[in-house]
N, C-alpha and C positions, 0 to 999 in steps of 0.2 A: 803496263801490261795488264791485260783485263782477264780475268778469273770469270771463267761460265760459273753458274749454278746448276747443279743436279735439277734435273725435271724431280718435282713429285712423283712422287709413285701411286696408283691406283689404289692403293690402302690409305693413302694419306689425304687423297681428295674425299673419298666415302667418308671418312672421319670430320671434314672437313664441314661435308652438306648434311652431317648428323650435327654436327656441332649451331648448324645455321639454321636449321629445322628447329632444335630446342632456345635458342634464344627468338625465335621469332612465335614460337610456342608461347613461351613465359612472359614477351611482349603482351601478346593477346589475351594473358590471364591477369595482370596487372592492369590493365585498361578497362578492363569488365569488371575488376573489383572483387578477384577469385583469388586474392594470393594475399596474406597476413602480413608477411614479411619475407625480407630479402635476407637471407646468411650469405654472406663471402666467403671465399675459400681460402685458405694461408691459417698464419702463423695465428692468428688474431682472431679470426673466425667472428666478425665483426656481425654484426644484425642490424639492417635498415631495415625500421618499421613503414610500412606505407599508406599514406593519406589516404588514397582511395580503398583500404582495406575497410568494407562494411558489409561482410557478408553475414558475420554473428549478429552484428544489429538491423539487418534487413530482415534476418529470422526473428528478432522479438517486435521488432516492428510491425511486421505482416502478421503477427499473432495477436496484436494489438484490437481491442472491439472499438475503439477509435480510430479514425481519420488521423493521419500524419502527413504532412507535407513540409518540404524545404524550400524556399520562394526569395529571388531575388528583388532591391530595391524596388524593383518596376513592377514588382507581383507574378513573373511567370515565374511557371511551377517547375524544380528541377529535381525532387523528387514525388511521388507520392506512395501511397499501402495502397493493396487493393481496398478495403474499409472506404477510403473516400471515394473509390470509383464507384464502389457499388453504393454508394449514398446518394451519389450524382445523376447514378443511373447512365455512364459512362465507361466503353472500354478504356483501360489503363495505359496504353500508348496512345488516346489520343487525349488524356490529361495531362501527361509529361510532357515539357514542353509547351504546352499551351498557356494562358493568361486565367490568371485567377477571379480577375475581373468578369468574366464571361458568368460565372456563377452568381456572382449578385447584383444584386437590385442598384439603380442609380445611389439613392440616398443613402443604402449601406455603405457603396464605395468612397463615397462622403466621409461616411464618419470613419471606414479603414482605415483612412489616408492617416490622421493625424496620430492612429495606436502603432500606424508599422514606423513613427518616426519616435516616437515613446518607448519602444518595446528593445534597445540596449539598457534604459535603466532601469525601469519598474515592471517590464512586463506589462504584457494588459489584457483584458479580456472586453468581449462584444459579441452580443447575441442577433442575429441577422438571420435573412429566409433564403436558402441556397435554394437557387434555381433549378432544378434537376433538367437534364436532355429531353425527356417525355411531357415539360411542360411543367410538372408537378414542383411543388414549394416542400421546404423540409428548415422545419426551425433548429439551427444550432446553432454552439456557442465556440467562440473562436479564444483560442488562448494564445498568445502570440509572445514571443521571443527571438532576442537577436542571437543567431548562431557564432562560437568564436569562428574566428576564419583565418588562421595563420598563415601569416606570410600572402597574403594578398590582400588589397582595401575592398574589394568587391562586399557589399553587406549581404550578408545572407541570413534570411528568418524564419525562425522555426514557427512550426502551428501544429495545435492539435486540434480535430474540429469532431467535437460531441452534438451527434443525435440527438437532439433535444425533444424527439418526435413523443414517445413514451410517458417522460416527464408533463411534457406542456397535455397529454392524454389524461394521466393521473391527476393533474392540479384541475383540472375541467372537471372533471368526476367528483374529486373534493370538493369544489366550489357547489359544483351541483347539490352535493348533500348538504352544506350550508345553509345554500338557499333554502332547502327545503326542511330544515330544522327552525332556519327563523320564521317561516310560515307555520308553522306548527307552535312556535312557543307565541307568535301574535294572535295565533285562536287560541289558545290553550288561555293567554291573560284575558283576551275579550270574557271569557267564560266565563273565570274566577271574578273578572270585576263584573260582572252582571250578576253571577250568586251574591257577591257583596253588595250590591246593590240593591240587589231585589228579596234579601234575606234580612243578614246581619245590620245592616242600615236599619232597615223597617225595625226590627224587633228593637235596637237602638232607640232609633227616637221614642216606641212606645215605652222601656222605661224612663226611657228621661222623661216622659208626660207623666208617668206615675210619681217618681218620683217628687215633682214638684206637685203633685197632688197632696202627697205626704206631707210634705212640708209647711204644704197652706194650712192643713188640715190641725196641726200638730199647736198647741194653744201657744202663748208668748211664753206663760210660766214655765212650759217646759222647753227652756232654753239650750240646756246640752242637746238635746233630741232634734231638736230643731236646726243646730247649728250643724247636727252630723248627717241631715237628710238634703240641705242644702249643700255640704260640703258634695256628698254622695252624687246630688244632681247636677254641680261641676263636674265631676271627674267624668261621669256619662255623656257630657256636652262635649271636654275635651278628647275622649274616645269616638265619638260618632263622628268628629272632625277627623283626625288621623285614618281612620276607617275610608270616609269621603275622598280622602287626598289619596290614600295609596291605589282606591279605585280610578281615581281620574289617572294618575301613571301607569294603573295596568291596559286602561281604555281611555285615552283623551278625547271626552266629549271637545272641549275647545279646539281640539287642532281640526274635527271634523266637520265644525260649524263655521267658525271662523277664520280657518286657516295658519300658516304658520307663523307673521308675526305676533299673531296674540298669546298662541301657545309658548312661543319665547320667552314672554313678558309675562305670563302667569308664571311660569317654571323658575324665571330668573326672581321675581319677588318672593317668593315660598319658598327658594334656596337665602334668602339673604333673611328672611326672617323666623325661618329655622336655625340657622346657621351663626347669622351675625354677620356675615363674608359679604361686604357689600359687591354688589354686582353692574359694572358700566356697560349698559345695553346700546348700542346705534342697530338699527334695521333702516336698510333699506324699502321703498313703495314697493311693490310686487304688483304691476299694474292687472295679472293674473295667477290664477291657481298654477303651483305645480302639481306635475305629477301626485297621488296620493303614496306614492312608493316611498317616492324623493322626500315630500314634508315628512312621512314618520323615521325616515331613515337618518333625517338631519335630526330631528326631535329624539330619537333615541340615542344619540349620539353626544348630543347634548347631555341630555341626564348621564350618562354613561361619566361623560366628563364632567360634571361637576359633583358627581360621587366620588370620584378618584378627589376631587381637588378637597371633600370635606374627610375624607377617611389620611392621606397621605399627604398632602400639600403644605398645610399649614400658614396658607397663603391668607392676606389679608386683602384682598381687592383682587376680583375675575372682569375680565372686557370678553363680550362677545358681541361679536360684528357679524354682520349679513350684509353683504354686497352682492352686485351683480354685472358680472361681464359681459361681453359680448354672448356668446353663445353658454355660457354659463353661472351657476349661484356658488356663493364661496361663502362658508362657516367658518370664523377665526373663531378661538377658547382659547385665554390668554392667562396666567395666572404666575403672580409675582411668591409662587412659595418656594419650596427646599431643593425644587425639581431634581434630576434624575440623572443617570450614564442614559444616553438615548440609545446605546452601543449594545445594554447590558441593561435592561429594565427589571424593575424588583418582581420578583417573583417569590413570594414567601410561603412558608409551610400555615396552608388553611386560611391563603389570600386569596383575591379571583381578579388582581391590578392587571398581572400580565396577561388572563382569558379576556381581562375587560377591553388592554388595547388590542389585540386580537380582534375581538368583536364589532369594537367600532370600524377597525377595514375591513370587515368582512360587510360591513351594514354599508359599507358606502362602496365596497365593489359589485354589491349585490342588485345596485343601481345602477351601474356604472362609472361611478366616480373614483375618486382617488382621495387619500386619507395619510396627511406626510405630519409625522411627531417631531417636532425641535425642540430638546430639554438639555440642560444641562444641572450639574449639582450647583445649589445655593443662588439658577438664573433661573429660576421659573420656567413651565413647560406652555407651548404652543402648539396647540392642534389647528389644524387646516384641513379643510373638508371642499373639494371643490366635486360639484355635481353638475354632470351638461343637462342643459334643457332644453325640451321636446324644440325638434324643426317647425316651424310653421309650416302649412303648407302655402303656395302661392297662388292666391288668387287668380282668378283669368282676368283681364280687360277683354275690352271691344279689340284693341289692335291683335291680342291674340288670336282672338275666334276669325 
């Protein structure tokens, strides 16, 4: 025997399509990422928190003055802030979604590959030239991490990408003033060692002429007088020497006459026989001049470093080498003393060790070069000074013309 069921009633269907309208509502706001959490209703009043809930961190995100993105294995972008779009010079739905590859350079996506397979354990950072939509380049620096990702193996990586525009501005402008501080302290010493030369020398040697006028003069009998005019015309000879030398380091006639392996070979003998610290020279032929920039800038660099090595070192044997590469000249300064934290260089109250290696990469970025310190405590420290040298230009032949 079959039992009808009652129709619904018109109350109960309205209820019915109010009831279907709010869950299709609440569909729509859990999918766009608008809704915190789920409470149940009952005894329990249970609370499901929801994955896709990110609308608190979309707001400090988008208030972020960095670039944010969230990028799968393959590099497309499944989030980003406005911040990278406007760095990209790109509206924002057409970076969602799209390949992160688009923005750089061949050889940066080179060296990406191997930080976004690194970046679950250490994290990593790379500095790269984002290609903007308008053409334009924009230097920043990518910080890169694996996002957790529960309950699915899909890997997903976080990035943060800093404008490095400003920075790489200000470091040009320092650099600029460097430059132009070292031209001003290399005329400022031409100066001093020309007064010294053309002053304090002269009057030097003239009394050391007196002096030993004195002393001819002065009869045998009187032997203390005699013995303390000759001592007196020592000590004038060894001052007009010291005099001579600090002017050839304020102004190296040799390095402008001769060039730089001779100035090597003066400096590294006058260190070892001041010093005691014997000195293992190789140079290489230099079948020509460098640059005038490049020679003082290695030669300053030089002395820089074997000042450190007589004041701090305590080393008993320095090696300096000049070789030459293909398209460039390379200064090794080697020295077996107490060396250093290369991490953490000594910087002491009324020292100038840590302005001096400052100095020397500033003298050889000044040139172009590059200037890498290897020290360690109780292994001795090694400076390397590599400098590129001038292009030739290419001659014409007959088959040219």
């Amino acid at each position: 025997m079959k039992t009808s069921l009652p129709a619904p009633s018109s109350r109960e269907i309205a209820a019915l399509r109010a009831r279907l309208v709010d869950a299709d509502a609440t569909l729509h706001a859990i999918r766009n990422g608008e809704v915190d959490a789920v409470i149940g209703s009952g005894r329990q009043g249970q609370v499901f928190m929801l994955a896709g809930a990110e609308h608190a961190y979309r707001m400090l995100i988008e208030s972020m003055h960095e670039g944010a993105l969230t990028l799968t294995a393959d590099k497309m972008i499944l989030f980003a802030n406005q911040c990278f779009a406007r760095m990209v010079k790109c509206p924002l739905e057409e970076v969602t979604g799209g390949s992160f590859r688009r923005f750089l350079s061949v050889t940066d996506r080179t060296l990406l590959r191997p930080l976004m397979k690194r970046a679950a354990n250490t994290g990593s950072k790379l500095q790269v030239q984002l290609h903007a939509t308008d053409g334009s380049l924009v230097p920043a620096q990518l910080s890169i991490r694996e996002l957790a990702n529960e309950g699915s193996k899909d890997v997903i990586i976080g990035m943060v990408v800093t404008d490095m525009t400003a920075s790489r501005r200000t470091e040009a402008l320092l650099r600029a003033l460097t430059h132009r501080v070292v031209q001003v302290q290399e005329a400022e010493r031409g100066q001093v060692a020309a007064e010294l030369h053309d002053n304090i020398t002269q009057l030097l040697c003239a009394v050391l002429m007196r002096s030993q006028t004195l002393a001819d003069q002065l009869a045998i009998s009187n032997g203390p007088a005699r013995d303390e005019a000759l001592l007196l015309r020592k000590l004038l000879g060894q001052t007009a020497a010291e005099v001579e030398r600090i002017t050839r380091n304020l102004r190296p006639g040799v390095l402008e006459l001769l060039g730089l392996d001779a100035v090597l070979r003066t400096t590294s003998t006058e260190f070892t026989a001041r010093t005691g610290v014997a000195v293992k020279l190789a140079c290489v032929v230099l079948t020509a001049r460098l640059p005038a920039d490049t020679e003082l800038a290695l030669y300053r660099i030089l002395q820089e470093a074997l000042k450190n090595v007589q004041k701090h070192a305590r080393a008993r044997q320095v090696s300096v080498q000049l070789t030459r590469q293909r398209a460039s000249v390379r200064l090794i300064i080697q020295d077996d003393g107490i060396g250093f934290d290369s991490e953490h260089p000594p910087v002491k109250r009324g020292s100038s060790s840590g302005l001096g290696l400052l100095g020397m990469r500033e003298r050889a970025a000044y040139v172009g070069g590059v200037l890498s310190i290897k020290a360690a405590r109780r292994a001795g420290t090694k400076i390397t000074v590599s400098m590129p040298l001038p292009s030739t230009p290419k001659t014409s032949t007959p088959s040219d013309l």
